[in-house]
N, CA, C and O atoms as a Maestro MAE file, in Angstrom:
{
 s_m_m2io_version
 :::
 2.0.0
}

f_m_ct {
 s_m_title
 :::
 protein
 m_atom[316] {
  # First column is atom index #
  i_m_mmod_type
  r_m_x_coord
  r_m_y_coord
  r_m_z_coord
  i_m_residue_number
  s_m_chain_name
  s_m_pdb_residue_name
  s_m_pdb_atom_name
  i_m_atomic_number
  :::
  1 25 56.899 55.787 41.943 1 A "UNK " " N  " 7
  2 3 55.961 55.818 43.045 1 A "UNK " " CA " 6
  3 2 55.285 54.447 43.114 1 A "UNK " " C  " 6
  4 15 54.819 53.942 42.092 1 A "UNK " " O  " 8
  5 25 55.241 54.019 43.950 2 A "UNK " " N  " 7
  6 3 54.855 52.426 44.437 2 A "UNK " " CA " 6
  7 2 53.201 52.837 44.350 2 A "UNK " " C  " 6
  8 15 52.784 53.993 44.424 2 A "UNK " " O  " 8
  9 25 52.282 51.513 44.161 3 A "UNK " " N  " 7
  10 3 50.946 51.049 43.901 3 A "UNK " " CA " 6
  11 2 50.083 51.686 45.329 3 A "UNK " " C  " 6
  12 15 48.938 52.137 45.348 3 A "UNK " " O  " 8
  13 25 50.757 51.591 46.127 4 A "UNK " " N  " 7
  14 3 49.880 51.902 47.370 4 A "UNK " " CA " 6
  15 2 50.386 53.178 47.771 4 A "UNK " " C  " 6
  16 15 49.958 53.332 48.915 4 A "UNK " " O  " 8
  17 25 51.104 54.233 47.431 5 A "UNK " " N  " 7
  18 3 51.268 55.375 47.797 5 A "UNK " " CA " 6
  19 2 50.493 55.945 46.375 5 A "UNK " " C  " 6
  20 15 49.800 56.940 46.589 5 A "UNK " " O  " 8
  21 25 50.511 55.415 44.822 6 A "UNK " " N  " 7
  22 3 49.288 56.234 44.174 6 A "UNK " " CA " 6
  23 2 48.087 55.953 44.948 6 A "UNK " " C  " 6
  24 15 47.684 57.041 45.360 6 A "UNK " " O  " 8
  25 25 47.532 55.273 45.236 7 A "UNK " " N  " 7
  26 3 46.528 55.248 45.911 7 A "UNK " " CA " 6
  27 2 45.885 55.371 46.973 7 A "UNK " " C  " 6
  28 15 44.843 54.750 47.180 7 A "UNK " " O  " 8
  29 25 46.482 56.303 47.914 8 A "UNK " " N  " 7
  30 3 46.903 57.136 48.989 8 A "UNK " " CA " 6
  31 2 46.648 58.224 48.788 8 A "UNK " " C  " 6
  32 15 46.079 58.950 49.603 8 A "UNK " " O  " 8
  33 25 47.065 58.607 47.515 9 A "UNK " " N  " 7
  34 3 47.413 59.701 47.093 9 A "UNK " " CA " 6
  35 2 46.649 60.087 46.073 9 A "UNK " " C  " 6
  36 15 46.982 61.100 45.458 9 A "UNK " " O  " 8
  37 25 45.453 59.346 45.683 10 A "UNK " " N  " 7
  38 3 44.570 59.416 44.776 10 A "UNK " " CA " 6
  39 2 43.472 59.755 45.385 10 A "UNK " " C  " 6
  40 15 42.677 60.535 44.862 10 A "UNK " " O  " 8
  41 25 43.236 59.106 46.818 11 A "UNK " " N  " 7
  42 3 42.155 59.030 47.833 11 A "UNK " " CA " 6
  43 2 42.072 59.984 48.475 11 A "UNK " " C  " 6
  44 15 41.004 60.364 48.954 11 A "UNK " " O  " 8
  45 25 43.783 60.903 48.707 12 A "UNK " " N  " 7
  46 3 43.123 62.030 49.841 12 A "UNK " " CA " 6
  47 2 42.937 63.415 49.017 12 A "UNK " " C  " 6
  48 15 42.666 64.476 49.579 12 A "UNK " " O  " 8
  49 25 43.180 63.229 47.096 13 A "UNK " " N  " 7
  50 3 42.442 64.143 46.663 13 A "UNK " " CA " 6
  51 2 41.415 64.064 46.191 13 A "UNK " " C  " 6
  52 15 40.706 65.052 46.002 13 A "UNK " " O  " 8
  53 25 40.976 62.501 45.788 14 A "UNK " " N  " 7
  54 3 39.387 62.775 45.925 14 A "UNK " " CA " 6
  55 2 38.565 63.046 47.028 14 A "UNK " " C  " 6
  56 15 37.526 63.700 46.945 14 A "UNK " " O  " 8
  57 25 39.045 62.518 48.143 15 A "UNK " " N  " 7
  58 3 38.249 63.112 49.254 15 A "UNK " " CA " 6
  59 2 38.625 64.484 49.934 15 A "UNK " " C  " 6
  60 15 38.164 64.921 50.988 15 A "UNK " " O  " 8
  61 25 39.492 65.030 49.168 16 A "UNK " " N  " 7
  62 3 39.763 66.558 49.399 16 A "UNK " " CA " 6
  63 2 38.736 67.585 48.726 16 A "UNK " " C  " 6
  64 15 38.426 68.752 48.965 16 A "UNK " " O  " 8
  65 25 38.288 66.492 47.640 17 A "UNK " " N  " 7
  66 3 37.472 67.463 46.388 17 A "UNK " " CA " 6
  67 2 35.650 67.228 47.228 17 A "UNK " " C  " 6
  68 15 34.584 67.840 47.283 17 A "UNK " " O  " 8
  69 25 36.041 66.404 47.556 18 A "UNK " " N  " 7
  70 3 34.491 65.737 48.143 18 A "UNK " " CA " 6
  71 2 34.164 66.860 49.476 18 A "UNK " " C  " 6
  72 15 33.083 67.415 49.670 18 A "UNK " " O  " 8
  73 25 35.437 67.014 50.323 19 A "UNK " " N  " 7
  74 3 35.061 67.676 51.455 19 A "UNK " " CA " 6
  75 2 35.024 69.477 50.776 19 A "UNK " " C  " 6
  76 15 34.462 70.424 51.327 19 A "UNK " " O  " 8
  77 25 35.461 69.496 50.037 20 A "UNK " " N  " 7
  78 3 34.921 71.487 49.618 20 A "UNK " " CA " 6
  79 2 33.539 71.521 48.607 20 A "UNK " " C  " 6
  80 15 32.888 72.547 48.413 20 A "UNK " " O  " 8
  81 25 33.224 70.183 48.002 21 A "UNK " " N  " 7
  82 3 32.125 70.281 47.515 21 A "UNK " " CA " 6
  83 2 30.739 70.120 49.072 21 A "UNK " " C  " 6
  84 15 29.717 70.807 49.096 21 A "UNK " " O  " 8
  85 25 31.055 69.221 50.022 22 A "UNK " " N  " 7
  86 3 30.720 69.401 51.068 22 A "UNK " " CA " 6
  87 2 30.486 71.297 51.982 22 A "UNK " " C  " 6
  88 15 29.509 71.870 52.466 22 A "UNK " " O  " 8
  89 25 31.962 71.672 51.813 23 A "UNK " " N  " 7
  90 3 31.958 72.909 52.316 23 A "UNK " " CA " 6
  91 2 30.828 73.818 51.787 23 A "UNK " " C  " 6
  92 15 29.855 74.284 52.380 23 A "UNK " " O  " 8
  93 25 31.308 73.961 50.256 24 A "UNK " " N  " 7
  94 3 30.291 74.916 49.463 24 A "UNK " " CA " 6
  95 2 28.770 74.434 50.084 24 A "UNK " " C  " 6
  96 15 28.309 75.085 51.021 24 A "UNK " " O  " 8
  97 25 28.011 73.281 49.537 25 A "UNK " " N  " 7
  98 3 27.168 73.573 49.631 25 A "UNK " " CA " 6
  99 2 26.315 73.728 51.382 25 A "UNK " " C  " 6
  100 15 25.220 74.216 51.663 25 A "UNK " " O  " 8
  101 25 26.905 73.368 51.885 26 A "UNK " " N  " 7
  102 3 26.940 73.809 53.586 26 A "UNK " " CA " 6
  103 2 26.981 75.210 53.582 26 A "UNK " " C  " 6
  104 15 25.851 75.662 53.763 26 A "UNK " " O  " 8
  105 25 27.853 76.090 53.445 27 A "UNK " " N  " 7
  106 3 28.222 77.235 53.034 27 A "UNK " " CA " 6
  107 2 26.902 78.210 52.551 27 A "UNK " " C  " 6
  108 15 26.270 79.138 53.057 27 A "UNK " " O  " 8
  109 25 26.854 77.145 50.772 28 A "UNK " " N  " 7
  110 3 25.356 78.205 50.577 28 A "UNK " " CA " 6
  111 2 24.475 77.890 51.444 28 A "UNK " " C  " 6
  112 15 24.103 78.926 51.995 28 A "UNK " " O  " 8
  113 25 23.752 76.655 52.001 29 A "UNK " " N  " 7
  114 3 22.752 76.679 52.908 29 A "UNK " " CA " 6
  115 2 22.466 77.622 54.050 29 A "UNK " " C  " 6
  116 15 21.403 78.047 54.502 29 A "UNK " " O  " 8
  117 25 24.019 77.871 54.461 30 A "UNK " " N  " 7
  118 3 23.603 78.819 55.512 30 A "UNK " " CA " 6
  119 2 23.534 79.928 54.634 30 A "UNK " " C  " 6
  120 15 22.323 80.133 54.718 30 A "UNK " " O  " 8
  121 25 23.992 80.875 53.777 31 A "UNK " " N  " 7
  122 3 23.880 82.344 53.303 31 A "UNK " " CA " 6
  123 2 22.812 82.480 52.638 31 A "UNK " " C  " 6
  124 15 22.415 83.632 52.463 31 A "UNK " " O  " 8
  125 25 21.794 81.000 51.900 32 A "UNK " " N  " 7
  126 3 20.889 81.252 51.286 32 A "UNK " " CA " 6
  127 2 19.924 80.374 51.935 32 A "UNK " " C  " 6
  128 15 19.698 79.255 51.474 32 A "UNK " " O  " 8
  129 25 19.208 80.918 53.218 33 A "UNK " " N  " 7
  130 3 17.976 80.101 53.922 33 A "UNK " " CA " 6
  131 2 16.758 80.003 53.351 33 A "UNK " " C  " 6
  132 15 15.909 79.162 53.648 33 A "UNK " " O  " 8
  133 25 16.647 80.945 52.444 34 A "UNK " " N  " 7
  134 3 15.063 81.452 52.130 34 A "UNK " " CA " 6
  135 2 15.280 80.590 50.733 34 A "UNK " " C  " 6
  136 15 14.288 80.747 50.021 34 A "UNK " " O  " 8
  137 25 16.206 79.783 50.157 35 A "UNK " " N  " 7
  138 3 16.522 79.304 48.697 35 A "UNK " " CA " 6
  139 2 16.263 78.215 48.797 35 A "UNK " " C  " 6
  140 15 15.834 77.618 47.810 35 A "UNK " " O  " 8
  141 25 16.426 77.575 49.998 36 A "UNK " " N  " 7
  142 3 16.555 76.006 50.378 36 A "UNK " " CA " 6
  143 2 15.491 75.015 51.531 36 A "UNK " " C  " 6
  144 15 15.184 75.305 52.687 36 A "UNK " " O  " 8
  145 25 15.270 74.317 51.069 37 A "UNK " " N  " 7
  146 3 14.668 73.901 52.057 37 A "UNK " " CA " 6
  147 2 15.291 73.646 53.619 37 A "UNK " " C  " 6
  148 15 16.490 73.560 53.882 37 A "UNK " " O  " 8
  149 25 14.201 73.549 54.562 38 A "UNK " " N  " 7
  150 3 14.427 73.190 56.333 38 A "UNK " " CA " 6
  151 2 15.402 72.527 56.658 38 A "UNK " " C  " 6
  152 15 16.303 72.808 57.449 38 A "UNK " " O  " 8
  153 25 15.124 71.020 55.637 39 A "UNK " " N  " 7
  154 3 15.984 70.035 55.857 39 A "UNK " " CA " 6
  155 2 16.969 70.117 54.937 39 A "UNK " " C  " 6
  156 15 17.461 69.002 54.766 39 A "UNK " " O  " 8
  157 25 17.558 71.095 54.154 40 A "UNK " " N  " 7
  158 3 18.664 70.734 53.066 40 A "UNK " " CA " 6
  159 2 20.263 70.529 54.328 40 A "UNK " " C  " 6
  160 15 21.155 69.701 54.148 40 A "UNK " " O  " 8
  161 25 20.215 71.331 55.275 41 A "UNK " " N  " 7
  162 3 21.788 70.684 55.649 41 A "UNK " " CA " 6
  163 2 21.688 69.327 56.357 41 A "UNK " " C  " 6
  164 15 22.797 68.920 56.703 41 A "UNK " " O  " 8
  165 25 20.852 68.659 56.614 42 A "UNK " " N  " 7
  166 3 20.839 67.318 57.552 42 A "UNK " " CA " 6
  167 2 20.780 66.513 55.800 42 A "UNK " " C  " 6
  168 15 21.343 65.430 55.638 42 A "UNK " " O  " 8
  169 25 20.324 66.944 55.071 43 A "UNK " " N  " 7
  170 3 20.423 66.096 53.646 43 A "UNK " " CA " 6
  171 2 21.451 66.225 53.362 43 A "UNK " " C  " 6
  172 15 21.882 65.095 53.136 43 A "UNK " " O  " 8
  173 25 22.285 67.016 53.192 44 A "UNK " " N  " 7
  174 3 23.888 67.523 52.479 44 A "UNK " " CA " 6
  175 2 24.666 66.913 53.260 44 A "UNK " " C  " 6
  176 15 25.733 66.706 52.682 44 A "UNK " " O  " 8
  177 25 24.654 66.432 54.534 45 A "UNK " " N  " 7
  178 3 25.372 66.255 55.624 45 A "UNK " " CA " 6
  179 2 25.667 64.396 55.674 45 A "UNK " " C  " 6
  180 15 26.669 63.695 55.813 45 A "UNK " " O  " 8
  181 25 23.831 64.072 55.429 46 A "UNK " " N  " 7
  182 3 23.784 62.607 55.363 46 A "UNK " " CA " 6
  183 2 24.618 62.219 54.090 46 A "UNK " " C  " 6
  184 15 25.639 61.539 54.196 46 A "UNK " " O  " 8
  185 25 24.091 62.731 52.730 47 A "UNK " " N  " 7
  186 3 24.676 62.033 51.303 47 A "UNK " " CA " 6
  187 2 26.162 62.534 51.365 47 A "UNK " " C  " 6
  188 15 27.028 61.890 50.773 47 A "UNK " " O  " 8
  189 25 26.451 63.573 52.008 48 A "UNK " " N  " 7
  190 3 28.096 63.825 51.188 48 A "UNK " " CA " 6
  191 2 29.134 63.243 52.804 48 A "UNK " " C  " 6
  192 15 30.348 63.437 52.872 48 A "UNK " " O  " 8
  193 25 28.517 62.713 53.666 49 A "UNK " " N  " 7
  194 3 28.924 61.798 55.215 49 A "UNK " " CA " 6
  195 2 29.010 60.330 54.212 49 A "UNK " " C  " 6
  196 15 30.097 59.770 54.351 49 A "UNK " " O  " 8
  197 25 28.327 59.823 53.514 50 A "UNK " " N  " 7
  198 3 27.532 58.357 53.271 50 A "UNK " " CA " 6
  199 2 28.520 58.754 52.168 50 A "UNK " " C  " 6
  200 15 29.607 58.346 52.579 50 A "UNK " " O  " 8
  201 25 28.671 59.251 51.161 51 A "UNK " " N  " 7
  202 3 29.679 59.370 49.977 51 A "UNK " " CA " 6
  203 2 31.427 58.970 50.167 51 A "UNK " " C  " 6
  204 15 32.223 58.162 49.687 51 A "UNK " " O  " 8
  205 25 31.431 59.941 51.048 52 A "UNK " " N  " 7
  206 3 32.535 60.400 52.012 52 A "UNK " " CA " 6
  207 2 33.731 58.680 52.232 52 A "UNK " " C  " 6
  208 15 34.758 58.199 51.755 52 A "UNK " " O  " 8
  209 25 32.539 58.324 53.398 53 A "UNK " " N  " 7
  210 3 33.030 57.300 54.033 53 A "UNK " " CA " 6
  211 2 32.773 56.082 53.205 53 A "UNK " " C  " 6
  212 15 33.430 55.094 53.534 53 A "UNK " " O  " 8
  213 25 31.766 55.922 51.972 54 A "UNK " " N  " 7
  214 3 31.801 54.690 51.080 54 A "UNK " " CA " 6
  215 2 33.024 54.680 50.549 54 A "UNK " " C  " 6
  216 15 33.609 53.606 50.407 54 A "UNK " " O  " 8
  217 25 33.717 56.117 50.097 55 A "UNK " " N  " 7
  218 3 34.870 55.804 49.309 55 A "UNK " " CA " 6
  219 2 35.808 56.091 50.060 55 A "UNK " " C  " 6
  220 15 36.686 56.740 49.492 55 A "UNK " " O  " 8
  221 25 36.037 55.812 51.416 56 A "UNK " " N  " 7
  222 3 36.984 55.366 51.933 56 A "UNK " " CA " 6
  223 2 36.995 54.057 52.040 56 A "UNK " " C  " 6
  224 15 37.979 53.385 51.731 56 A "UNK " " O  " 8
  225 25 35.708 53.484 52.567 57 A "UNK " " N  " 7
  226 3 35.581 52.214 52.657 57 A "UNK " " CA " 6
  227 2 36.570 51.228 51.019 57 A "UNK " " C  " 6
  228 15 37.574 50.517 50.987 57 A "UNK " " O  " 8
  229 25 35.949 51.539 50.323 58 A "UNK " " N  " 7
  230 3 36.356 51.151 48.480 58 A "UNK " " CA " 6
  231 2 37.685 51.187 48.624 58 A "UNK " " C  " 6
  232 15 38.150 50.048 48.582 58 A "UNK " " O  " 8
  233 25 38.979 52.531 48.868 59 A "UNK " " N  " 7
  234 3 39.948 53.024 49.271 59 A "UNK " " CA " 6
  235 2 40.778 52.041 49.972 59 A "UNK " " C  " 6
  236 15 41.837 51.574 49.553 59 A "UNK " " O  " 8
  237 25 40.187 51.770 51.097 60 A "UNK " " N  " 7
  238 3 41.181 50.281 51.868 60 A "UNK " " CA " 6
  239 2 41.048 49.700 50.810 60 A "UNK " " C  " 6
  240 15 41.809 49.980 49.883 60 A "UNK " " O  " 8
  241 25 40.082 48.768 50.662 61 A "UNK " " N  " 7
  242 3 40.016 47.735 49.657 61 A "UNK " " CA " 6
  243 2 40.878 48.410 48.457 61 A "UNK " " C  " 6
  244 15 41.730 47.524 48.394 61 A "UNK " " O  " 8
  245 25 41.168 49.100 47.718 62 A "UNK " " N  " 7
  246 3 42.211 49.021 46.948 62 A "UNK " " CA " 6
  247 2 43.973 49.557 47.330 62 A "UNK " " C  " 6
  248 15 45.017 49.562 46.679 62 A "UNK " " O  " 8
  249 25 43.662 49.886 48.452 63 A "UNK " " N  " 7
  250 3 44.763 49.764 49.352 63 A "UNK " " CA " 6
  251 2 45.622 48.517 49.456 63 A "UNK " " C  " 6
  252 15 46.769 48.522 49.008 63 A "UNK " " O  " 8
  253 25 45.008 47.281 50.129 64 A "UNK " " N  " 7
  254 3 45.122 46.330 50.631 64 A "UNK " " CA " 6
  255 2 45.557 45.671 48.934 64 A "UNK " " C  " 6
  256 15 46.709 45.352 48.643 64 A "UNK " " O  " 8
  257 25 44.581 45.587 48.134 65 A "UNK " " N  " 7
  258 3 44.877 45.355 46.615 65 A "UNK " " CA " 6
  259 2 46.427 45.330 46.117 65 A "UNK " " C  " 6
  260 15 47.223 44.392 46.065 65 A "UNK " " O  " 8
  261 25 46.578 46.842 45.735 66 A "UNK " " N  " 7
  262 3 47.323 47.437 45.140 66 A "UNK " " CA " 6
  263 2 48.724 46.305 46.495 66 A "UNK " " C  " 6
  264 15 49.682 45.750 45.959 66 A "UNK " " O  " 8
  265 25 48.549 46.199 47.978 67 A "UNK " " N  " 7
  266 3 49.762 46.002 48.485 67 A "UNK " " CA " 6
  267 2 50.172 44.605 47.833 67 A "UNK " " C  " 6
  268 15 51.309 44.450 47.388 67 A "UNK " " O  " 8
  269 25 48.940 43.305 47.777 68 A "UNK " " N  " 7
  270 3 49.568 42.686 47.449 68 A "UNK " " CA " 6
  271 2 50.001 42.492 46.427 68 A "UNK " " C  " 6
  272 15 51.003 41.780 46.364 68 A "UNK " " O  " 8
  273 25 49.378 43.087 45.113 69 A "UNK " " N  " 7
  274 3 49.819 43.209 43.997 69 A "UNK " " CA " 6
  275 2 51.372 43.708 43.922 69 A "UNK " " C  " 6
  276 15 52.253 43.188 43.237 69 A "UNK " " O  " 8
  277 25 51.479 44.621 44.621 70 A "UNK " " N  " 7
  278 3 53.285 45.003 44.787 70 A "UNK " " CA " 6
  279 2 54.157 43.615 45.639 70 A "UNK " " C  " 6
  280 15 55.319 43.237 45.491 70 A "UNK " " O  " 8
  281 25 53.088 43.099 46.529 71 A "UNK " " N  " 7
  282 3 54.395 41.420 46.916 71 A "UNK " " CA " 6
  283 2 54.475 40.221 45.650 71 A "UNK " " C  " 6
  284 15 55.375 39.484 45.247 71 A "UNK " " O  " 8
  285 25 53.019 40.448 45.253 72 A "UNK " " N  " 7
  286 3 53.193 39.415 43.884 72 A "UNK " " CA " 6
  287 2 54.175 39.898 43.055 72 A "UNK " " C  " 6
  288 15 55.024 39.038 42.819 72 A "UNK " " O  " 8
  289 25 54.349 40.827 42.591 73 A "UNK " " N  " 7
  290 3 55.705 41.542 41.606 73 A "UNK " " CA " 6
  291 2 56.750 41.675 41.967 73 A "UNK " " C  " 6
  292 15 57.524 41.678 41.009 73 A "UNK " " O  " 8
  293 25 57.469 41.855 43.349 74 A "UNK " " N  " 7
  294 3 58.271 41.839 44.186 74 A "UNK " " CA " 6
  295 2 58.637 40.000 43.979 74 A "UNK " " C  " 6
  296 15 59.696 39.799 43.384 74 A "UNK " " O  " 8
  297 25 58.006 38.964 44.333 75 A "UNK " " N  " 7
  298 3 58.062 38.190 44.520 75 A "UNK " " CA " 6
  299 2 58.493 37.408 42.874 75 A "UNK " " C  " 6
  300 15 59.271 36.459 42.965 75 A "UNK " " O  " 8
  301 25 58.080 37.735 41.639 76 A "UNK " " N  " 7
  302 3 58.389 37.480 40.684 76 A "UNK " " CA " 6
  303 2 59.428 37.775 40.279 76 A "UNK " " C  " 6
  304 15 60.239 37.096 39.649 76 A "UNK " " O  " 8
  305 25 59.493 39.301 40.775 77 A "UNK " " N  " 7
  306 3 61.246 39.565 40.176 77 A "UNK " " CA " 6
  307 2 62.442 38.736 40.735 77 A "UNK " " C  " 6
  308 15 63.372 38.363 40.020 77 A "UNK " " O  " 8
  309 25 62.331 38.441 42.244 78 A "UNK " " N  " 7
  310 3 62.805 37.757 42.563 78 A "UNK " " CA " 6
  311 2 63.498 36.186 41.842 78 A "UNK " " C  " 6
  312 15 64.639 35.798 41.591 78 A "UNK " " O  " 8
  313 25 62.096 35.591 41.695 79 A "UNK " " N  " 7
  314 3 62.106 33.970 41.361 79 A "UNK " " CA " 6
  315 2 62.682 33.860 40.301 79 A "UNK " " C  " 6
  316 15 62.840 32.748 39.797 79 A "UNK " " O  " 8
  :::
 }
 m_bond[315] {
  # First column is bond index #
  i_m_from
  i_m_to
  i_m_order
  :::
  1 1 2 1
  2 2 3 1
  3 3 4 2
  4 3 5 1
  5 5 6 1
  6 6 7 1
  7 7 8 2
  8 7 9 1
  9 9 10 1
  10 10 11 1
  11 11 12 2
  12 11 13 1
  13 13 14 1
  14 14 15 1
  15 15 16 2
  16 15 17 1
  17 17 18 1
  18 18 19 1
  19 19 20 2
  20 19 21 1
  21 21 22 1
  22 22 23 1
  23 23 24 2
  24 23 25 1
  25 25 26 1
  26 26 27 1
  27 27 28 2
  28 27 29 1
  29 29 30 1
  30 30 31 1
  31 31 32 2
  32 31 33 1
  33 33 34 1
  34 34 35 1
  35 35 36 2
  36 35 37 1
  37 37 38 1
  38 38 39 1
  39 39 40 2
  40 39 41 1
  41 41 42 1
  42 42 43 1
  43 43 44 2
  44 43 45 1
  45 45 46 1
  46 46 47 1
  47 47 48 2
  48 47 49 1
  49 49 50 1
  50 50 51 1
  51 51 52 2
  52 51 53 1
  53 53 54 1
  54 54 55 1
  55 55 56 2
  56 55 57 1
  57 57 58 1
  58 58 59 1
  59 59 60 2
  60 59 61 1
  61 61 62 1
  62 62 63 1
  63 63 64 2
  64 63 65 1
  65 65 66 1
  66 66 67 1
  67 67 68 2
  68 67 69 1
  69 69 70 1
  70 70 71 1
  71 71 72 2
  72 71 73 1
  73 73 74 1
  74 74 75 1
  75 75 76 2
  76 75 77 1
  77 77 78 1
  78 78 79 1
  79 79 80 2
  80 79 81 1
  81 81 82 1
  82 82 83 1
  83 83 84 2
  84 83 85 1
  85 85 86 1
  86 86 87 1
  87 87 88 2
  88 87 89 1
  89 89 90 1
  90 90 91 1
  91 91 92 2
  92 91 93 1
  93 93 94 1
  94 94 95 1
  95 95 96 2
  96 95 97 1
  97 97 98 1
  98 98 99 1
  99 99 100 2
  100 99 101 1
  101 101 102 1
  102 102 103 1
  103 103 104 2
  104 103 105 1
  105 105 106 1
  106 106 107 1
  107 107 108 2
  108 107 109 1
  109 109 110 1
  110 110 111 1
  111 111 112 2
  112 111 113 1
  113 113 114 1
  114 114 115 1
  115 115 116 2
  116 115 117 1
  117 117 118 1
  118 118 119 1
  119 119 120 2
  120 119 121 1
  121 121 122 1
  122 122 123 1
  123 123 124 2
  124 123 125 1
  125 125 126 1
  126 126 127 1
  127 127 128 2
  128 127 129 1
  129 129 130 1
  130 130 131 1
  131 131 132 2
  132 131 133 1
  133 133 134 1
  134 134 135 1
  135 135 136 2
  136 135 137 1
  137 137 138 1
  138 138 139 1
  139 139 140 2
  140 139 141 1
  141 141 142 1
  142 142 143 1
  143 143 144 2
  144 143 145 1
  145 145 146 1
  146 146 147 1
  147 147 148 2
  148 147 149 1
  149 149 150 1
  150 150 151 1
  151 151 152 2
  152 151 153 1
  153 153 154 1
  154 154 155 1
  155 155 156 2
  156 155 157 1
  157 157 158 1
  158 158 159 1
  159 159 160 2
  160 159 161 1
  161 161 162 1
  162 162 163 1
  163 163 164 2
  164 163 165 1
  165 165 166 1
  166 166 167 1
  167 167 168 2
  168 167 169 1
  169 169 170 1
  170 170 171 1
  171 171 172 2
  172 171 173 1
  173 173 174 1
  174 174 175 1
  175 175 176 2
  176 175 177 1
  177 177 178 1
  178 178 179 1
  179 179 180 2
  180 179 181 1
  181 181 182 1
  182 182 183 1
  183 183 184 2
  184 183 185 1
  185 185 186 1
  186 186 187 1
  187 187 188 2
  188 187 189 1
  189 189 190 1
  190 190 191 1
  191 191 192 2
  192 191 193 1
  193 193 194 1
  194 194 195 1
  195 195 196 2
  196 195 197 1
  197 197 198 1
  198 198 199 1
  199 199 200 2
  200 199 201 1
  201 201 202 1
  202 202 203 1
  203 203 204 2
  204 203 205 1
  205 205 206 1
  206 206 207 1
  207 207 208 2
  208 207 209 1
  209 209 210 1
  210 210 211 1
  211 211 212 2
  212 211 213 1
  213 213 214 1
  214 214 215 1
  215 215 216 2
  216 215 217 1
  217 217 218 1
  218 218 219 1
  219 219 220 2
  220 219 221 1
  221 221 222 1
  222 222 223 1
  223 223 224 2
  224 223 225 1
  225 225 226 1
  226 226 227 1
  227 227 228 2
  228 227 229 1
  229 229 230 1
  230 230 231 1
  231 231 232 2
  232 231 233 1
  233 233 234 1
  234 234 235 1
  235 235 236 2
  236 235 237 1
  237 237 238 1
  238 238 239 1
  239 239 240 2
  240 239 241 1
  241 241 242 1
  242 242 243 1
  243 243 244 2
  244 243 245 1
  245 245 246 1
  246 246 247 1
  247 247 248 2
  248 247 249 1
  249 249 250 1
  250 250 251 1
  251 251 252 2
  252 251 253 1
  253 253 254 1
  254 254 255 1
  255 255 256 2
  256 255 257 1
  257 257 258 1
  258 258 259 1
  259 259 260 2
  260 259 261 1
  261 261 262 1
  262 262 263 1
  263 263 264 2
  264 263 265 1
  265 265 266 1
  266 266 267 1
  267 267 268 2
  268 267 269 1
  269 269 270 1
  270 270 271 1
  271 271 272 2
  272 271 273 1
  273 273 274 1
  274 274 275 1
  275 275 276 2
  276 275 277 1
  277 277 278 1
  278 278 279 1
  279 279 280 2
  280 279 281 1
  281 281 282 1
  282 282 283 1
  283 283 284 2
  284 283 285 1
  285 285 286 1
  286 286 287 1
  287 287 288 2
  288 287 289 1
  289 289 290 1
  290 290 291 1
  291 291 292 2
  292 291 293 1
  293 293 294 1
  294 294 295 1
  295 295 296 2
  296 295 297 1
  297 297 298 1
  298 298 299 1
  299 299 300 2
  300 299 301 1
  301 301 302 1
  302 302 303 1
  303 303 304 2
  304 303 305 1
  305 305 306 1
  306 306 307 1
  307 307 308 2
  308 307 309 1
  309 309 310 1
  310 310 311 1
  311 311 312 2
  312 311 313 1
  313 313 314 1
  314 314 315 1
  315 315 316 2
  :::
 }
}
């Protein structure tokens, strides 16, 4: 498996794990109103949105990484 398909593939299960930890606690907020505060889903929504998309952001960047690292090695075997 090539450098940029592990890491493809690393990213859409951490952010698979990120979006049901998202679900759940969305989930309890609504079944448990009287447990939580007013503002807990606009809070759950902002940090696990802002989580979310930082480590996608990170994700390219080792995307882009990992590609050229596979032309630098590509390129060695070659020479």
């Amino acid at each position: 498996m090539s450098k940029k398909a592990r890491v493809i593939l690393t990213m859409v299960i951490i952010e698979a794990v990120l979006a049901g930890i998202w679900w759940y606690l969305a989930d309890y907020g609504m079944t448990n109103p009287d447990r939580v505060k007013p503002d807990f889903q606009a809070v759950v929504g902002q940090t696990m949105g802002m989580a979310m998309s930082g480590l996608l952001g990170v994700g390219f960047i080792l995307f882009f990484i990992a590609a050229r690292n596979e032309r630098k090695a590509l390129k060695s075997k070659t020479s």
